[in-house]
C-alpha positions as CSV (number, residue, x, y, z in Angstrom):
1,X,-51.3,-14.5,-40.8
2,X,-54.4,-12.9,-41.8
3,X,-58.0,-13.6,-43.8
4,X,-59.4,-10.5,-45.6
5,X,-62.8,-11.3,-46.8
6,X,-63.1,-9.5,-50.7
7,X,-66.6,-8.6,-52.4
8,X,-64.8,-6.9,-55.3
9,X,-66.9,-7.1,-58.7
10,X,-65.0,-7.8,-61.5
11,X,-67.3,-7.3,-64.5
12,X,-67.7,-11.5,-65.6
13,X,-65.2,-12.8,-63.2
14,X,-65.5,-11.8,-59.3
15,X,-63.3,-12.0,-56.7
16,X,-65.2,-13.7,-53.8
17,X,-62.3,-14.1,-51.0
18,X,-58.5,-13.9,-50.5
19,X,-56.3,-15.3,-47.7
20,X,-53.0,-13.7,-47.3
21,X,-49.4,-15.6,-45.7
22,X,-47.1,-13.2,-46.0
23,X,-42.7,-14.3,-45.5
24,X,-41.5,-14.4,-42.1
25,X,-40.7,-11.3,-40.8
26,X,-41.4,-9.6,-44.1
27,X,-43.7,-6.2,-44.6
28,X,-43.3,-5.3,-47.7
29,X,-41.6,-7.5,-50.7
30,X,-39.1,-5.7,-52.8
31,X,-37.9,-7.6,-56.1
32,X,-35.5,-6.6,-58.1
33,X,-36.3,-9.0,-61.1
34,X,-39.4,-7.9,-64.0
35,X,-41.3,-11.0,-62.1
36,X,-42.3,-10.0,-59.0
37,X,-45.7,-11.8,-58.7
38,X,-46.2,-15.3,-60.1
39,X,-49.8,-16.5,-60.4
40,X,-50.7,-20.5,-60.0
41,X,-54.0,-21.5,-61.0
42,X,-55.2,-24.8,-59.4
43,X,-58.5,-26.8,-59.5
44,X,-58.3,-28.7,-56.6
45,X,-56.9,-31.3,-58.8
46,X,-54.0,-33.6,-58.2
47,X,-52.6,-32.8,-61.8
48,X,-52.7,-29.0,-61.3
49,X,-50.9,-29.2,-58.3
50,X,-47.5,-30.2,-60.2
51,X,-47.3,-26.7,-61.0
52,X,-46.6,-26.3,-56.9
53,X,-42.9,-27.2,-56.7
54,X,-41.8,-25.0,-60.1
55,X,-43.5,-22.1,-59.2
56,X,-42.6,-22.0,-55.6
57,X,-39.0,-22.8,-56.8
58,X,-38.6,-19.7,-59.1
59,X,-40.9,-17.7,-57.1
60,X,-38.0,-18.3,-54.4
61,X,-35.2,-17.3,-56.9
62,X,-36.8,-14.4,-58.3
63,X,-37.5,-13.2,-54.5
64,X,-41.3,-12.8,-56.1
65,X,-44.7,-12.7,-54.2
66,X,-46.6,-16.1,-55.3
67,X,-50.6,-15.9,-55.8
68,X,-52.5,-19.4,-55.6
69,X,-55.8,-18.8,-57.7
70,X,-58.7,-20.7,-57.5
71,X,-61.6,-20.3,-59.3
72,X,-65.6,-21.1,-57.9
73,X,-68.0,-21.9,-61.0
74,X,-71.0,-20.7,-59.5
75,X,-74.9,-22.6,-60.6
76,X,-73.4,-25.6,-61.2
77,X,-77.0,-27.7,-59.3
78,X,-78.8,-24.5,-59.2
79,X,-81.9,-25.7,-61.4
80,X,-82.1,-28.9,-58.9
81,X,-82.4,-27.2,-56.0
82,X,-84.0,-24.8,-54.0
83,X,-82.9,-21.3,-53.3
84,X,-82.3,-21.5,-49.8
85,X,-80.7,-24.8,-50.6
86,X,-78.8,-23.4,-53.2
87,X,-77.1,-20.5,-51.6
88,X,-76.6,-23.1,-48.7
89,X,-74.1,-25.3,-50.9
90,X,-72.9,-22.4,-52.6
91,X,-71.7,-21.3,-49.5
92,X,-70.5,-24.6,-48.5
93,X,-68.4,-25.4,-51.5
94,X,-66.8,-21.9,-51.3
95,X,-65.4,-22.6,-47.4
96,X,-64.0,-25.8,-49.2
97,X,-62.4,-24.0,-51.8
98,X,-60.9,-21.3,-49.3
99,X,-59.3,-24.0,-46.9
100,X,-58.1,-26.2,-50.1
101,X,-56.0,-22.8,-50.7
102,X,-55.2,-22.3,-47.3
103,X,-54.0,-26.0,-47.0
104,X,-51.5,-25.4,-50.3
105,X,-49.9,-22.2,-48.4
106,X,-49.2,-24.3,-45.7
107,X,-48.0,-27.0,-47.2
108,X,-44.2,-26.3,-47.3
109,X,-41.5,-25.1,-45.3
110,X,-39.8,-21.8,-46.3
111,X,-43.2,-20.8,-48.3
112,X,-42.3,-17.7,-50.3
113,X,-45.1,-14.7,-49.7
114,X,-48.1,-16.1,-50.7
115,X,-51.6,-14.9,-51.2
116,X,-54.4,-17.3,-51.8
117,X,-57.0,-16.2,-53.8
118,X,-60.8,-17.3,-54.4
119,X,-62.7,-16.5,-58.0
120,X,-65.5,-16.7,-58.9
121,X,-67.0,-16.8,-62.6
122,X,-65.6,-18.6,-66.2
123,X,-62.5,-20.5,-65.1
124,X,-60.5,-19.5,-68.4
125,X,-61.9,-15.4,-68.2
126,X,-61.5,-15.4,-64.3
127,X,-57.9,-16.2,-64.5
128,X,-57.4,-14.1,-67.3
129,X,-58.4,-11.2,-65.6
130,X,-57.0,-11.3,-62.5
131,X,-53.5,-11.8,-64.4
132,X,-54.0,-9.0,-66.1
133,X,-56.1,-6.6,-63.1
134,X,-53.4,-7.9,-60.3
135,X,-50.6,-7.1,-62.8
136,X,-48.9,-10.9,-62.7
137,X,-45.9,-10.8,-64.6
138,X,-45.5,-14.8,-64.5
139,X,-48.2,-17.5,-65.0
140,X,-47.4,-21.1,-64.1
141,X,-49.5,-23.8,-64.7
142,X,-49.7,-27.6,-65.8
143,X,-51.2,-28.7,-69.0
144,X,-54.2,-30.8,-67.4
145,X,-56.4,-30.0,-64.6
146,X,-59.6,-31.2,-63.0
147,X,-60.2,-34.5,-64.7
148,X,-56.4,-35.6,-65.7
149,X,-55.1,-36.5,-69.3
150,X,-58.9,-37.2,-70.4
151,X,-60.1,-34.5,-69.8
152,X,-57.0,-31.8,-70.4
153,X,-56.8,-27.7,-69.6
154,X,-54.8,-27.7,-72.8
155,X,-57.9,-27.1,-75.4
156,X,-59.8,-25.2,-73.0
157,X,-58.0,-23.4,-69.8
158,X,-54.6,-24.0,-70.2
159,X,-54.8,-23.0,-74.4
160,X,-56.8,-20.0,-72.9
161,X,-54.2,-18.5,-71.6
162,X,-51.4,-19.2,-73.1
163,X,-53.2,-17.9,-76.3
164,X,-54.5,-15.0,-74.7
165,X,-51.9,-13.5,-71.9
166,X,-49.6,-10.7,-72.1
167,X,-47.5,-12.5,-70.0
168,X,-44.9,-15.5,-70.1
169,X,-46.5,-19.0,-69.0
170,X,-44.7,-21.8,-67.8
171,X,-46.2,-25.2,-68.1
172,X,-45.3,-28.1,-65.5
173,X,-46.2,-31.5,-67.0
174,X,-48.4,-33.4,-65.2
175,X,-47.5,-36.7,-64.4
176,X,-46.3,-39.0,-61.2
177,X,-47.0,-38.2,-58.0
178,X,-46.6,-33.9,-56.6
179,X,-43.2,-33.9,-54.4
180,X,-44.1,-30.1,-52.5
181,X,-40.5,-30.3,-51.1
182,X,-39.0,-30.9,-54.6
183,X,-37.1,-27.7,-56.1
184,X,-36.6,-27.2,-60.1
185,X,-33.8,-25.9,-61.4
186,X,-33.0,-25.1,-65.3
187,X,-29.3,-25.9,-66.1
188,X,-30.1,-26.0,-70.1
189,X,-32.4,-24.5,-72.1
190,X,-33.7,-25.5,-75.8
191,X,-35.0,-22.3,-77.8
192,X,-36.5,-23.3,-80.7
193,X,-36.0,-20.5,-83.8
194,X,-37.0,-19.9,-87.1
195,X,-35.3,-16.7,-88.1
196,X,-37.9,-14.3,-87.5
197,X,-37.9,-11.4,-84.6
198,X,-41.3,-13.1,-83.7
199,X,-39.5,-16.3,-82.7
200,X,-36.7,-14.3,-80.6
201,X,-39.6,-12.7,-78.5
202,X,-39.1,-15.6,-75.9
203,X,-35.6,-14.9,-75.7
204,X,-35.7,-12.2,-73.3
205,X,-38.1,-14.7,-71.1
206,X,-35.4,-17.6,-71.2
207,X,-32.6,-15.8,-70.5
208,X,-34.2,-14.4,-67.3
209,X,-34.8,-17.8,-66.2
210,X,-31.8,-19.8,-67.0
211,X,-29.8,-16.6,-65.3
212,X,-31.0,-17.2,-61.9
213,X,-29.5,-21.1,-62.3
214,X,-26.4,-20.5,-64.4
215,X,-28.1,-22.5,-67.6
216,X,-26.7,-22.5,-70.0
217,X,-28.8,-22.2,-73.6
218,X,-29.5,-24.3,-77.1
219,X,-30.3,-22.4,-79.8
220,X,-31.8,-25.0,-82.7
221,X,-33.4,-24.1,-86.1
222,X,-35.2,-27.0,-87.5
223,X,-35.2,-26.8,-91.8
224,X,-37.2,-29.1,-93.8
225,X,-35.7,-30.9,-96.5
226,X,-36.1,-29.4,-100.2
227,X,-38.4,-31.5,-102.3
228,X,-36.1,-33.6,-105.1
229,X,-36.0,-32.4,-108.6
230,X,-36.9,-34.6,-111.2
231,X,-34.0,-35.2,-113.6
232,X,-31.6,-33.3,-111.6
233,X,-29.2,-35.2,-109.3
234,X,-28.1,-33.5,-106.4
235,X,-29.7,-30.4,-106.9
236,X,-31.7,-31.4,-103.2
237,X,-28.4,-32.0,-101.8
238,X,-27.3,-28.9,-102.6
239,X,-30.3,-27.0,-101.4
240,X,-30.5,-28.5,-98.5
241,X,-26.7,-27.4,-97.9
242,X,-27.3,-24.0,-98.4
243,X,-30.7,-23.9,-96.4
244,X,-28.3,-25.3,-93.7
245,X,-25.9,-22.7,-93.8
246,X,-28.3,-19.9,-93.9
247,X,-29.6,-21.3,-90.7
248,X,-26.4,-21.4,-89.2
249,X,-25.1,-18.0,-89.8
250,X,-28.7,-16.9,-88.3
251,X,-27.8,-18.7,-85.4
252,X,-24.0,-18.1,-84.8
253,X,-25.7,-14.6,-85.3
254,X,-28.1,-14.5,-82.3
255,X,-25.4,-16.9,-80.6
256,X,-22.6,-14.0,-80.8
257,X,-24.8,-11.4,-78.9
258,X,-25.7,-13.7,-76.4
259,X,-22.4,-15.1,-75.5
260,X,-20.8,-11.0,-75.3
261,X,-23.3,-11.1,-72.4
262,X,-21.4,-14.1,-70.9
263,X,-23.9,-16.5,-71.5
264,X,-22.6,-20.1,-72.6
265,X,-24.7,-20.7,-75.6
266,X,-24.7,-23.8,-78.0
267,X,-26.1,-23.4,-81.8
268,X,-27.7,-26.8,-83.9
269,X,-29.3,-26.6,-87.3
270,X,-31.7,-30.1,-87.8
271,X,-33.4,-31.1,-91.4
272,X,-36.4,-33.1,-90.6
273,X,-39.6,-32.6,-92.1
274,X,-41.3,-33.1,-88.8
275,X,-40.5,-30.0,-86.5
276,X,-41.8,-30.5,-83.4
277,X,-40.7,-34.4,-83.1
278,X,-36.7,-32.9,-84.2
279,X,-37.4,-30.4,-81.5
280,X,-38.6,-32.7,-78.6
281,X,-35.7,-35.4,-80.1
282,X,-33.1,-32.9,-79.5
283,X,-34.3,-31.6,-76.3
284,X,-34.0,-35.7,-75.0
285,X,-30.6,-36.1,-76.4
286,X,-29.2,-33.0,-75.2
287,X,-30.3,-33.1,-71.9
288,X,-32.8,-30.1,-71.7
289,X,-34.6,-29.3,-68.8
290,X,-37.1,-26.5,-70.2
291,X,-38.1,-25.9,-74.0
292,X,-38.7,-22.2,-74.7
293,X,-41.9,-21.7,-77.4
294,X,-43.2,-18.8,-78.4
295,X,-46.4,-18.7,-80.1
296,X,-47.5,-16.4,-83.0
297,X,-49.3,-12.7,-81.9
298,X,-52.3,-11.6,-82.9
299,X,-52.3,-9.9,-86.3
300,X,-48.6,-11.2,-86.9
301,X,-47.8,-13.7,-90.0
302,X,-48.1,-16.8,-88.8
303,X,-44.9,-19.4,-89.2
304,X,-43.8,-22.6,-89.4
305,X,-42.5,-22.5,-86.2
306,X,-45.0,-20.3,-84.1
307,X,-48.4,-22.0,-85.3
308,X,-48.9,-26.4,-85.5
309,X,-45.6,-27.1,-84.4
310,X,-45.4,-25.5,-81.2
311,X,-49.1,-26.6,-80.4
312,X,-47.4,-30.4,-80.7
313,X,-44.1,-29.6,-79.0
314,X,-46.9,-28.3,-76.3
315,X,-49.0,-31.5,-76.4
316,X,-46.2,-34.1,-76.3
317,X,-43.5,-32.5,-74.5
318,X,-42.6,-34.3,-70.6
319,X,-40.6,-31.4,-70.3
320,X,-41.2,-27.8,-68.5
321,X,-41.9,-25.4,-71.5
322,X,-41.9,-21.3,-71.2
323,X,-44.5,-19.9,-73.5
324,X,-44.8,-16.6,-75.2
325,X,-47.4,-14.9,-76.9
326,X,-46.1,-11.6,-77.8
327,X,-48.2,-8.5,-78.8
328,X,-50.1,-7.8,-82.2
329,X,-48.0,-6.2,-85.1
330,X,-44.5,-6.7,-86.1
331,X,-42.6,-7.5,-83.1
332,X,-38.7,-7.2,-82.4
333,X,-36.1,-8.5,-81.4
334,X,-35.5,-8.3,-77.7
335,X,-31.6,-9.5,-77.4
336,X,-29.5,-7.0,-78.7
């Protein structure tokens, strides 16, 4: 194993230092899946460190190269101190940094290739950057960092990203103690849908997933219920009834082209004027092990689904969840 020292300027980010671990008795990695590098940020933080077991796990199935990122956030005591003093700790804290990296490449057997790299700059811009400048194709991540539930990434680094990636994100929750030996694996899926192409986006993301595990998949639609008209008895009823069969022929439609690809595939239509608590109620009682969200792009209409209510399946959710944001413009569907 390696250390090549970096000075490459990034515009407001800057990559400061990278150590490389490359797979036992492996040059060059060749992947056939569309993920072939996965990128972890962590903050030194117990809490970020949950993402460790997921993304090595899928990193492994996906034969993929895994990137550890760090990021240094430079000045921090600089008005307090002297400049000799200054570039002193600076260069302290970033040795820290670099061996808290190298310590997490080390730190389980059969470590998929792994480079370990050291940022410098905004924590949300430096990651955003090197996903897009290193060409990640997978982000995973938990939904709190430095600081724990009181102070979460999800507002600030985590809702960065996921907001602003081209690129699926998979968030770890972050809660009892990090197991590095323990493995993930997605036997059932929840896909949340609301008829529109924008929603079937994730799709594509899920499916390449739950293949490498043999999940199978739960497609759910979650309708509100009609508001009652006065002086007119079961009109509600009925209107709820026919929302409900719309929603399931959209479903048994999107069901159909998935199962002529062999996929075992499940359809439920819920009425519950509370989306996101049907969606994480139904992910408990059938036994989900990842929700898959996608969020609205930027210029697109904004839905019911793709705006508040995946923000608070995001929030509350103790489950894995795969994120999407797809491109500007009118997107399409992905699973024909």
């Amino acid at each position: 194993m390696s250390t090549t020292e970096l000075a490459t300027a990034t515009g407001g980010a800057r990559l400061v230092g990278a150590l490389y671990a490359p797979a036992e008795g492996t040059r060059e990695l060749r992947s056939p899946s569309p993920y072939q590098s996965v990128c972890v940020p962590l903050d030194r933080s117990q809490e970020s460190e949950h993402a460790l077991p997921v993304a090595r796990s899928l990193a492994r199935r996906l034969e993929s190269r895994l990137c550890l990122v760090h990021v240094h956030r430079p000045g921090v005591d600089r008005p307090y101190t002297g400049r000799a003093e200054y570039a002193w700790r600076e260069n302290d804290q970033r040795c820290e940094e670099s061996r808290y990296l190298w310590s997490k490449v080390n730190s389980a057997d059969q470590e998929p290739a792994t480079a370990a790299v050291l940022m410098s700059g905004n924590v949300a811009d430096a990651l955003l950057r090197f996903v897009r400048e290193q060409e990640s194709d997978l982000v995973v991540m938990t939904t709190h960092g430095e600081g724990g539930t009181g102070r979460p990434w999800l507002g600030s680094v985590a809702d960065r990203i996921i907001r602003s990636a081209r690129v699926p994100v998979v968030l770890a929750p972050a809660s009892g103690p990090v197991d590095p030996s323990r493995g993930t694996t997605f036997r059932r899926l929840l896909v949340p849908l609301d008829g529109s192409g924008a929603a079937e986006e994730v799709l594509r993301h899920a499916l390449a997933l739950g293949e490498l595990c043999g999940a199978s998949y739960l497609l759910l639609q979650v309708e509100a219920p009609p508001a009652a008209r006065r002086g007119a008895a079961g009109v509600a009823e009925v209107e709820e009834a026919r929302a409900g069969q719309a929603a399931q022929r959209y479903l048994d439609y999107v069901a159909t082209r998935l199962r002529d690809r062999g996929l075992e595939v499940e359809t439920r239509v819920v009425v519950d004027p509370c989306p996101a608590e049907a969606i994480l109620a139904t992910a408990a009682a059938a036994g989900a092990d990842l929700i898959a969200l996608t969020l609205h792009g930027e210029g697109g209409k904004q839905r019911r689904l793709l705006g508040s209510v995946a923000d608070k399946v995001i929030r509350a959710s103790t489950l894995p969840l795969l994120v999407f944001r797809p491109r500007g413009g009118r997107p399409t569907p992905r699973v024909a």
